[in-house]
C-alpha positions in Angstrom: 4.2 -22.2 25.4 5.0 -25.4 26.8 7.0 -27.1 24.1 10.8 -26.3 25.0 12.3 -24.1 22.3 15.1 -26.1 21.5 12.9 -29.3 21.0 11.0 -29.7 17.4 7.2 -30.3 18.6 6.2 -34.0 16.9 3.6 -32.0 14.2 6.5 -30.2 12.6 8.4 -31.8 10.2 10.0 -30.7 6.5 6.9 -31.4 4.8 4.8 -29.1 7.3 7.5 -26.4 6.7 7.0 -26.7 3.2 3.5 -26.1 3.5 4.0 -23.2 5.5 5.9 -21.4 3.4 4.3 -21.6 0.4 0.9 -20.8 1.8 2.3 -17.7 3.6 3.7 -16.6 0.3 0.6 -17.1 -1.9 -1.0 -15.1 0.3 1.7 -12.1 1.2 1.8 -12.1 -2.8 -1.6 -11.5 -3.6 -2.1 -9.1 0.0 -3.0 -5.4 -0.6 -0.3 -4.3 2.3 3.1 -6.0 0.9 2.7 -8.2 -1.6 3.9 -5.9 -4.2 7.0 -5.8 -2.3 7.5 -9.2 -2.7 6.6 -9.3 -6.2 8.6 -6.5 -7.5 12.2 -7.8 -5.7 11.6 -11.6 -6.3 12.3 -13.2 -9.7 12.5 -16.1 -8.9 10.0 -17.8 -6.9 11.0 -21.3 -7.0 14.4 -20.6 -5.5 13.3 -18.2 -3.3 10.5 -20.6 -1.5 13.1 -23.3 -1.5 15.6 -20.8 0.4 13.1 -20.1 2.8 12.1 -23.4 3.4 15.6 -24.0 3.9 16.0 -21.0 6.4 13.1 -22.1 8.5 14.2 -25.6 8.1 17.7 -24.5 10.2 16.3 -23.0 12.6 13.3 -24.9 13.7 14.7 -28.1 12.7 18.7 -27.9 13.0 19.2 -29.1 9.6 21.5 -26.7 8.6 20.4 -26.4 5.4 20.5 -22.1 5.2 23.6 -20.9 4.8 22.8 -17.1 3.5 22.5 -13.8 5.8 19.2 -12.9 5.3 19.2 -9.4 7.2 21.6 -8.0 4.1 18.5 -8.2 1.1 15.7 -7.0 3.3 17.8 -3.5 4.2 17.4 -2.3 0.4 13.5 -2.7 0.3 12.4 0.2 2.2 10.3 -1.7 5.0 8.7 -0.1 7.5 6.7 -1.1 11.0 3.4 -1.4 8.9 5.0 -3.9 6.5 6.5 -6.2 9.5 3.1 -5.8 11.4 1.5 -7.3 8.3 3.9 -10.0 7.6 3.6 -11.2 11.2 -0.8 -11.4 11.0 -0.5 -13.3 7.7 2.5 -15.4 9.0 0.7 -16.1 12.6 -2.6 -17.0 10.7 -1.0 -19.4 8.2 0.9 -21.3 11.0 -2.1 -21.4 12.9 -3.8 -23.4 10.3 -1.0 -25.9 10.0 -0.5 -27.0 13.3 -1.7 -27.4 16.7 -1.4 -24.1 18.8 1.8 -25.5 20.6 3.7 -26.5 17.3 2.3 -23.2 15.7 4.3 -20.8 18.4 7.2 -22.3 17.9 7.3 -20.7 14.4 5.4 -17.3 15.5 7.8 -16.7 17.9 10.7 -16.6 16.0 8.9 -14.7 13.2 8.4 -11.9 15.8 12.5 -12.0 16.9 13.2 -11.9 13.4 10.7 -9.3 12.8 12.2 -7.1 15.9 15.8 -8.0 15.1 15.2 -6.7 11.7 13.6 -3.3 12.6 16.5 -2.7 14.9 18.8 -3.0 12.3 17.0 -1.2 10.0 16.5 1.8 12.5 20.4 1.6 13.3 20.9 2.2 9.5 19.1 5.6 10.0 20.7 6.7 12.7 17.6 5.5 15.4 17.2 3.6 18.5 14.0 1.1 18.0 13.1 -1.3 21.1 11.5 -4.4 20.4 7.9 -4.2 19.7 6.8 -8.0 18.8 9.0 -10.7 21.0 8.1 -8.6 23.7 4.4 -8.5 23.7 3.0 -11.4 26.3 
């Protein structure tokens, strides 16, 4: 990756993030591997795509917009290493399509820390030790 982290590459912007967002979702919603997950803990889909938009919004963009915790709601839903893996190939292929390669990995690599951040905490809960397995892949 060339593009410096900190720096929002020129293709992303709030519309793009938009778009992202609810393309992922359509399809993690309709997908065979967790999309009844998503539809049997989110009733409202409206404000959830907004909140998400919002959350990817702060980071890639520094808008500040999220202001939630969003480890706290994905503890109670029973996810496991399949379900991540599966989030991250949908995630990757839908930011693929949006931008540029470049603009693309900005997003896909903080998917993956967030991905690995999460199964740590989620193994910690149950008493396990769980390396990263996604930020750390080259």
């Amino acid at each position: 990756m060339n593009q410096p982290i900190n720096e929002v590459h020129h293709a992303i912007d709030e519309a793009s993030i938009s778009r992202l967002v609810r393309e992922f979702y359509n399809r993690a919603r309709q997908d065979e591997e967790i999309g009844e997950i998503f539809n049997s803990n989110v009733a409202d889909w409206e404000h959830h795509l907004q909140t998400i938009t919002d959350f990817w919004s702060s980071i890639i963009m520094k808008t500040g917009r999220y202001d939630g915790r969003p480890l706290p709601p994905h503890l109670r839903l029973g996810l496991q290493e399949k379900h991540f893996d599966r989030w991250l190939q949908l995630f990757e292929k839908t930011a693929l399509e949006i931008w540029p390669e470049e603009a693309a990995n900005v997003f896909i690599y903080r998917a993956k820390r967030i991905a690995d951040s999460f199964e740590m905490a989620i193994s910690t809960q149950a008493g396990e030790y769980k390396s990263p397995r996604h930020s750390r892949r080259v």
